[in-house]
N, C-alpha and C positions, 0 to 999 in steps of 0.2 A: 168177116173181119174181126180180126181178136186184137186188135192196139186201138190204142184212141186219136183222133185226128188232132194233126200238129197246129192249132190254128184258134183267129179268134174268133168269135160269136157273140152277138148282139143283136140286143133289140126285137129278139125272140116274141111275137103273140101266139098260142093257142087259143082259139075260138074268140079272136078281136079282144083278148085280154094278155094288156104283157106281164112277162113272167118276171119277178124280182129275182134280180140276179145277186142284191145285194147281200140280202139275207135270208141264202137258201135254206132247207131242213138240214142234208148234208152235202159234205164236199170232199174229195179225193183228187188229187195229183191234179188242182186248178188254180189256175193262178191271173193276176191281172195281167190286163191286156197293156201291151208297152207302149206308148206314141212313137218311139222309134224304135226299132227292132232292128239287130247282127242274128247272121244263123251262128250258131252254137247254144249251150246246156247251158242253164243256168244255175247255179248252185246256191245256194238261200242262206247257208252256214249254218244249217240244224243238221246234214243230216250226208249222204252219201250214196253212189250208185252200187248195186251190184250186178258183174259179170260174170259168165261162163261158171254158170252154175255144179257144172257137172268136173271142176278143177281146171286150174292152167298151169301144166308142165312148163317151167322158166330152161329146166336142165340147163345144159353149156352157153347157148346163144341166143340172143332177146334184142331187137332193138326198136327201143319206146320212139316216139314221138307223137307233140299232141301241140295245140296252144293252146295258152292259158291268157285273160285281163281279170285282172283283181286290182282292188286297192287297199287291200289285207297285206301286214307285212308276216303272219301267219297261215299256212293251212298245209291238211294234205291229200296232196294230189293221185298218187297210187301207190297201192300194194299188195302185194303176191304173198303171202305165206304158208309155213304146211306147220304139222304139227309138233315136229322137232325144231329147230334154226334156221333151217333153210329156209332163205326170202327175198325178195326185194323191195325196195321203198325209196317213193319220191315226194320231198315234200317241201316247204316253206319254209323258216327259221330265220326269224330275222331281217326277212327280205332277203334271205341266200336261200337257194336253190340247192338242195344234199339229195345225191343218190346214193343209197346203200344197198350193199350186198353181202349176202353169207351163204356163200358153197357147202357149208359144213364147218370148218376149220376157224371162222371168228369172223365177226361184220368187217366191211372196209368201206369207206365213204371217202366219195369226190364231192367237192363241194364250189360251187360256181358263187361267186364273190363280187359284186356288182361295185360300183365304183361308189353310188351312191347308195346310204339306205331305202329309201324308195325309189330307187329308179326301174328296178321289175314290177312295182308295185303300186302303177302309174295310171291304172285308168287302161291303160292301150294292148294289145296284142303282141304277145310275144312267143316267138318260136323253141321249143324243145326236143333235145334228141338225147335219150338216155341208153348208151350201148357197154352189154355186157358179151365179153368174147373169151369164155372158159374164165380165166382170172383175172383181164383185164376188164377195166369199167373207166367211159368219160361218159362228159356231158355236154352237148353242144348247147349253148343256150345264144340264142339271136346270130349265131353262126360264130361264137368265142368257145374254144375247146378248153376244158380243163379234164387232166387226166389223173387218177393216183396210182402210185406201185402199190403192188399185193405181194406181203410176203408169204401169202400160204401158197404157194405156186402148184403146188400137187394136187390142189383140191379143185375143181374145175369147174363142176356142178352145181345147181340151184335143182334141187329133188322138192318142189313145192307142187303140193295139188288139192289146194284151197283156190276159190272162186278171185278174180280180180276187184277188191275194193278201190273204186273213184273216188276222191273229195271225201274224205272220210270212211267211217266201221266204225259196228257196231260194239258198244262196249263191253258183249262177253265175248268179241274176238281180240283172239292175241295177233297182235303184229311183229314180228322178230326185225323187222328191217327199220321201223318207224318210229321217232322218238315223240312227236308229238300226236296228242289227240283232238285238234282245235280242225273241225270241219272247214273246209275252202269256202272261201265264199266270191263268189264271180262267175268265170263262165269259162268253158273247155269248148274244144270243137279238134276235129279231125286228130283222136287218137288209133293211133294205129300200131298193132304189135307185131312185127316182122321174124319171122325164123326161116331163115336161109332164103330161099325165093317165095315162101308164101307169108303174104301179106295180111295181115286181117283188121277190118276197119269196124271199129266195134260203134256201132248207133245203141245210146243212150235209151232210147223210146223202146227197144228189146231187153234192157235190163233186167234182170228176174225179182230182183227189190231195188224199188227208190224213194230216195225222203229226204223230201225237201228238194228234190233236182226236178227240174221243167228241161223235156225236153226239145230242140228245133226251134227254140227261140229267147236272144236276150235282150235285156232292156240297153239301149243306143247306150253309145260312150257317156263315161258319168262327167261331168265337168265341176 
């Protein structure tokens, strides 16, 4: 077994002596036990997941979808970059929701516009679909589409093959698609990156770096 188990522990004795959990020597990627617990990641607002270590090819067609609760009207959520312009990024701003894209030819962003300033930003679960199709890009968010025209229409492609940053990156990475730098703070679950029939469901707890992110488990709705 090479990952660590998703789960809590307590009340530990070795040899009829219990072990202070309080103030261990050291500690890595633990964190307190929640009194009520949602499945999905938690995110702590330090720090960010990384994926697919070995680059993720965005090319012509992508289609995001994850959900997100925060009560942050900032953070960011994902991005793809390589090491020219080509990228993609989703992130927070204001309590709106911006996807951007860059083929090559100049960024374009759709931006999803909530009626209220906090109403994505509520405490509760909410659903996202971020689709890139050659030059088009929408966003479904709670099932409301907002789409933008792309004038570079000849440029098609996302040539990126840099790793997928979650909830933040690190600050000697350039992000070409992402305007802010303020880590998510809340909880993700069921992200999944789709190109044409295959699907891929990225689990957290395989991330190749994480900081600050707890995976398979978040603390209950905040009231």
């Amino acid at each position: 077994v090479t990952h660590s188990i998703p789960a809590c522990i307590g009340n530990m004795t070795i040899n009829s002596k219990q072990l202070d959990n309080e103030s261990p020597v050291s500690i890595f990627a633990v964190n307190k036990c929640y009194v009520t617990v949602q499945d999905g990641t938690f995110f702590d607002g330090s720090g960010f997941a990384a994926l697919a270590r070995e680059g993720y090819k965005v090319r012509s067609d992508v289609n995001i979808t994850l959900e997100f609760r925060t009560t942050a009207v900032h953070g960011v959520l994902l991005g793809v970059s390589s090491a020219k312009v080509d990228a993609i990024g989703l992130e927070i701003v204001n309590g709106k929701v911006l996807f951007h894209v860059n083929n090559g030819a100049g960024r374009i962003t759709t931006t999803y516009e909530p009626r209220g300033t906090n109403s994505l930003c509520d405490g509760k679960w909410h659903k996202l679909q971020a689709n890139k199709s050659k030059h088009h890009i929408s966003l479904i968010i709670d099932g409301n589409l907002v789409q933008t025209d792309n004038p570079y229409i000849q440029s098609t492609s996302a040539d990126t093959n840099n790793p997928i940053y979650v909830g933040g990156y690190p600050a000697d990475v350039r992000q070409n698609c992402l305007t802010s730098k303020t880590s998510f703070h809340g909880c993700l679950r069921n992200l999944v990156l789709t190109k044409g029939q295959q699907a891929e469901l990225f689990d957290f707890s395989r991330a190749f770096d994480l900081r600050g992110v707890f995976p398979h488990s978040c603390p209950g709705a905040e009231h």
